[in-house]
N, C-alpha and C positions, 0 to 999 in steps of 0.2 A: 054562663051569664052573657046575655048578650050585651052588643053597643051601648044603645038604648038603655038598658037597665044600668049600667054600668056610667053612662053619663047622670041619670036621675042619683046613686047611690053619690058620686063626685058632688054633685049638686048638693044637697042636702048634704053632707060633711062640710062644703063649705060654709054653706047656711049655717049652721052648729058651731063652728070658728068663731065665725062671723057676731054670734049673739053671745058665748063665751067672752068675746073681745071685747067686746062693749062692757059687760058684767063686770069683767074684771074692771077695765076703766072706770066706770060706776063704784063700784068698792074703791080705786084707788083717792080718784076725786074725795068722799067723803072719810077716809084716814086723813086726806089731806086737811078737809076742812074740821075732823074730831083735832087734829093738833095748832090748827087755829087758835081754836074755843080755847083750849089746854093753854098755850100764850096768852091767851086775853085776861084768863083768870088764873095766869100763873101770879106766885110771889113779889115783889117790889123789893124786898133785899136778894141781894147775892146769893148763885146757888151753888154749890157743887165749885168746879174750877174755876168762876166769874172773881174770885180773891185774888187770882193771878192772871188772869187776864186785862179785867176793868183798869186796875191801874197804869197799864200800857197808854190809854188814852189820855189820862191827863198827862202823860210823864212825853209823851211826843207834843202836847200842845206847847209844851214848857220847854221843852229843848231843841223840839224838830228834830230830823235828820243828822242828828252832830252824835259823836261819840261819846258824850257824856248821857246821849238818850238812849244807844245801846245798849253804854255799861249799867246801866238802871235797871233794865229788867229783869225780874225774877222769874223768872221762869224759862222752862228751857225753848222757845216756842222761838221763833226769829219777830223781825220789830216790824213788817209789813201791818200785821194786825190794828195794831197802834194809830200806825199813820190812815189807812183806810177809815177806820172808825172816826176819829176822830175828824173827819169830813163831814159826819152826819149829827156832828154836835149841833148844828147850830138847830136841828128839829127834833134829836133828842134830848139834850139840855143835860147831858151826862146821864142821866137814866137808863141803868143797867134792865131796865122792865122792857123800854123803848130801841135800845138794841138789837134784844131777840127777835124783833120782826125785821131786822136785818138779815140775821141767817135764817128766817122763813123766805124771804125773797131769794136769799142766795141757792137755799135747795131747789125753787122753782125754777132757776138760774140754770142751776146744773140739769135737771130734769130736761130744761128744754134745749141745752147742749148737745145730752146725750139724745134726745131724739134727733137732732139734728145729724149726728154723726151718725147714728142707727140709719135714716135712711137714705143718706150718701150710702151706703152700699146696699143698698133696697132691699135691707132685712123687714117681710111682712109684716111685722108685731110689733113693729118701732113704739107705736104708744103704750102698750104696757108694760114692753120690757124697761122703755124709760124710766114708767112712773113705778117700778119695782122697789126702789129707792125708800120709797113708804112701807115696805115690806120689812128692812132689817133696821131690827128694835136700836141698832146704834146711833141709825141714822135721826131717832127722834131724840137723842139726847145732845147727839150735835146740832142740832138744829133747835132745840126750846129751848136750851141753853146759851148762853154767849163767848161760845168756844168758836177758838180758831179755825178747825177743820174742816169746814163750808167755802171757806175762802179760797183755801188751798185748793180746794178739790174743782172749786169753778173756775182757779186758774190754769189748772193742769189740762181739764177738757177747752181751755179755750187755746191752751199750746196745741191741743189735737186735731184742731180744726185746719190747720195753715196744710195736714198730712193727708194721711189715708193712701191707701193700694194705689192712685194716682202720680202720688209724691216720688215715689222709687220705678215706676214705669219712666218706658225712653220716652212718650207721649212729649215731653214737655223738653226746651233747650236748657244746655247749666245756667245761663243766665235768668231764667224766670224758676226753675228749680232749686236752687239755692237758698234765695231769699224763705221759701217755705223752713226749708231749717233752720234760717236761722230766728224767724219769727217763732218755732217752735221751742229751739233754746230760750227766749226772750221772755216767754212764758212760763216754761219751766225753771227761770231761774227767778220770777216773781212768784211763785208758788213756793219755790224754798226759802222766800224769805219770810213766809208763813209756816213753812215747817222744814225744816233744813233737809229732811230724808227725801223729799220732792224731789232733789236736784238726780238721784238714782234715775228717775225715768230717762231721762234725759241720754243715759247710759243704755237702755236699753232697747234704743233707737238707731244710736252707733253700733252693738253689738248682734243685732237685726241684718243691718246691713252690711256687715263685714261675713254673718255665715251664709248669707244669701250673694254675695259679690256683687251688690246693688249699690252704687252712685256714693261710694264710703266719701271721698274727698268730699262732697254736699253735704253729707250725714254728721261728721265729725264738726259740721260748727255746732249743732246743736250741745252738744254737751260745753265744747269751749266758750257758747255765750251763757248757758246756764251759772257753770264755773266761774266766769269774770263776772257777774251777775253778786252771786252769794261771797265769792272771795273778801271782799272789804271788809266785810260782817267780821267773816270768822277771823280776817288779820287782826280787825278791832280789838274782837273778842280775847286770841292769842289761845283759841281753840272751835267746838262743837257747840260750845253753847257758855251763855255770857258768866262773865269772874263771879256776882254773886249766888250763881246756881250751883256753879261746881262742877266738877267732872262730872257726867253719866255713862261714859262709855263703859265698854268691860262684857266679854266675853256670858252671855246666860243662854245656852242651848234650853233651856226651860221656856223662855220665852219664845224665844222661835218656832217650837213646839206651839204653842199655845197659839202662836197667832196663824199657824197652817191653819189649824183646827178653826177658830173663827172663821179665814177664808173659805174653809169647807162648808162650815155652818149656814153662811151666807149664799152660798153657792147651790147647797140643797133648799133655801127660800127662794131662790129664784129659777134654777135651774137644775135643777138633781139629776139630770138625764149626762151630766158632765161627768160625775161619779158613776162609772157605771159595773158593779162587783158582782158577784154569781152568791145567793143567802148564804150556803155557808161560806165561804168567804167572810160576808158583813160578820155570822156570831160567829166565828174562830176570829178574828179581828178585836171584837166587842170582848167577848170572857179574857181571851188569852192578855187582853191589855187590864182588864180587872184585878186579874191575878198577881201580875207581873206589879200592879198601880199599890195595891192593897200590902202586897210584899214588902217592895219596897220603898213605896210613896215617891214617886219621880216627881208626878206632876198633882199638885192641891191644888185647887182653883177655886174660887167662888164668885160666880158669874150672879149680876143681879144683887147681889148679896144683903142689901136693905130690903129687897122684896123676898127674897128667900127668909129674913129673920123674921120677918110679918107673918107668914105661913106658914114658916115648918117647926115644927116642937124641938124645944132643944137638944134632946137627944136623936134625933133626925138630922139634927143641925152638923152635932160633931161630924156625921159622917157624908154631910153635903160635898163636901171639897174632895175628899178622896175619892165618890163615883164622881163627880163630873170630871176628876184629874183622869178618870181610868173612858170616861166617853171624849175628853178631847184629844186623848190618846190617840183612841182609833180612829177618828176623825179625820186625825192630821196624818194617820199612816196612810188612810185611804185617797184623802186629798192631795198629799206629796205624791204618790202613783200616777196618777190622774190626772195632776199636774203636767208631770214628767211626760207620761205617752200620749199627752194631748198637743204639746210641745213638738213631740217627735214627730205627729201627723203632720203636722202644719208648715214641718223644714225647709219647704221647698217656697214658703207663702209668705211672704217679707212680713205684710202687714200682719200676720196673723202670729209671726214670731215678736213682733213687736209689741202685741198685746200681752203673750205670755209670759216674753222677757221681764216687761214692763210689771206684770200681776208676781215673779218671782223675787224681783229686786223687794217693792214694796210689802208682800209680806213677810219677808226674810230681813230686815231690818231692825228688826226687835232684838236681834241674838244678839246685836250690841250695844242693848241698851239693859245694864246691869239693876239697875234702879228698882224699875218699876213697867210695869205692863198693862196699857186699858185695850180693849176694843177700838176705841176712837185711833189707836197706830194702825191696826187693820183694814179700816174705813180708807183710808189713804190710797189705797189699792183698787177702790170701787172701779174709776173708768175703765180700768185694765180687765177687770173681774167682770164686768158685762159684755166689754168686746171678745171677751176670750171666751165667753160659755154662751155668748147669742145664739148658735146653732146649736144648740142643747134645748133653746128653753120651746117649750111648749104650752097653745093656751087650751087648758082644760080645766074641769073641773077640781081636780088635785091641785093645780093654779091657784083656781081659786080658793081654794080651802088654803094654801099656804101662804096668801095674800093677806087675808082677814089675822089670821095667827100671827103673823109677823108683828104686824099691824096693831093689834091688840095687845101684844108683849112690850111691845114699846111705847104703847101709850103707858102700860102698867110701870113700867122701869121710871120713862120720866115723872111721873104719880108721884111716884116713892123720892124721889131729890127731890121737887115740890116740897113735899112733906116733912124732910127730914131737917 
């Protein structure tokens, strides 16, 4: 092949990118505006967790800031929630209908965070890896619902911003490098007061910089302003989460399980090229977790599971949780790998241990939470989970097709709490 032919063939690949890009954009734009319409002609009562959330707003209007309005909450969520909302009374007028287009703003919030940080390091495909986010069906449950987890998560990308590969280069003096840190603790300790497991990232920044020997005296305020940040709470509390919720701690390897496997899940919607296993591999992975699932029942799960009862015949039903326990099995065998030797590439690359740090703390979190386990503790991990598989993701056709799917699963999931 010559020059010539070989610049035309470059040409034309790009061209083909180029209109993929778009496409995909084009599709993501209008999941955006199908979950508009879905708000607009969503319910007017309470859906799904809005019985424990909503009351945060009146109960901060009524006590503020004081310790009689932390020990009020029920639920295990930290009291930021409360107070933010509760700022946009005076145009919602308490209407839990009128809030959910608070967390549609806030995911376009984060959306345009995460581009922002996308092309601070002039990753190509910054706008549709942004708007991926439309992709995993979790994401449309935290967002048309009036859950806390939007909040969080536009606080954590806006602690990320003060960083970047910059932040740990000598480029800058300790006296203007510092303040970065400590602006990024400040942030990540107003995201855990949205969800107390936030304050982890924070950790992951410190522990970045100590296997890199990169600027640790700088690095270490970020967790100590996180930390004095969330401490009052929990002194309040006189634990993890407030007196009338109760313990939740406690040791469940099941959970932790579970939420790799989500990680995975999300990870093959936006970038599958991060998992990367030789077929057999995937079925001796896939059976041999079947077998082992079926045997002995490790992991039940039932994902969806109002929309799963919609569909599937009952005797289909019984046996719904034991294959999907036996596919997040291997999910999460494959995604823990993947993890780990993706990790190992990067040792040398501060920011990029900092992603992965960051993407291990948060989905590994769950293992001590005894209780109970949603999706929405996985969601937690997203900025970490796009900066860490960006050089994975690819825009193609396949892209596309797992844009549209995401996208449509999660229109369907929020349908069904609507509904139910």
């Amino acid at each position: 092949m010559t020059s010539t032919q070989r610049l035309g063939t470059s040409s034309s690949e790009n061209s083909r990118a180029a209109v993929t890009q778009r496409r995909i954009i084009l599709i993501e734009l209008l999941l955006f505006a199908l979950l508009l319409v879905m708000l607009v002609k969503s319910p007017r009562r309470l859906v799904y967790d809005e019985a424990n959330t909503a009351p945060t707003i009146s109960a901060f209007r009524a006590y503020g800031l004081t310790s009689r309005y932390l020990n009020s909450l029920t639920h295990a969520s930290g009291p930021l929630f409360g107070a933010v909302y509760s700022a946009f009374s005076c145009v919602s007028h308490d209407d839990i209908y009128r809030f959910r287009f608070i967390n549609y703003g806030l995911t376009c919030s984060f959306v345009g965070l995460m581009l922002w940080l996308l092309r601070r390091e002039q990753f190509p495909f910054s706008t549709p890896l942004a708007g991926a986010v439309i992709a995993i069906p979790t994401a449309w449950v935290c967002t048309g619902i009036a859950l806390d987890e939007m909040l969080g998560l536009v606080l954590l990308a806006v602690a990320l911003v003060p960083l970047g590969k910059n932040a740990f280069e000598d480029l800058d003096p300790p006296w203007s490098r510092a303040p970065r840190f400590l602006l990024a603790g400040i942030g990540i300790g107003l995201a855990s007061l949205v969800r107390q497991p936030f304050v982890l990232a924070s950790g992951a920044i410190l522990i970045a910089s100590i296997a890199c020997r990169r600027h640790v005296g700088s690095a270490i305020l970020t967790p100590v302003a996180s930390v004095l940040i969330l401490a009052p709470v929990l002194v309040t509390w006189r634990g993890l989460t407030p007196p009338l919720v109760g313990s939740h701690v406690g040791l469940s390897p099941e959970h932790g399980i579970i939420s790799l496997a989500y990680g995975g899940l999300f990870t093959l919607l936006i970038a599958p090229g991060y998992l990367r296993f030789r077929a057999w591999q995937i079925w001796f992975a896939i059976l041999s977790s079947f077998a082992i699932n079926v045997a002995f029942s490790l992991i039940v799960w039932e994902p969806a599971e109002s929309l799963a009862r919609k569909l599937l015949p009952h005797n289909i039903m019984s046996l719904y949780g034991l294959v999907c326990g036996a596919i997040l099995l291997a999910v999460s065998i494959f995604y823990a790998v993947s993890v780990v030797v993706r990790t190992i590439d990067c040792r040398r690359e501060v920011w990029g241990l900092v992603s992965h740090f960051g993407l291990i703390l948060l989905l590994m979190w769950p293992v001590i939470m005894k209780v109970q386990y949603s999706s929405r503790y996985t969601l937690m991990a997203l900025p970490f989970l796009v900066l860490a598989a960006k050089d994975h993701y690819r825009v193609n056709s396949y892209t596309t097709a797992r844009t549209i799917a995401g996208g449509l699963i999660g229109a369907a999931v929020l349908w069904t709490y609507y509904k139910s």
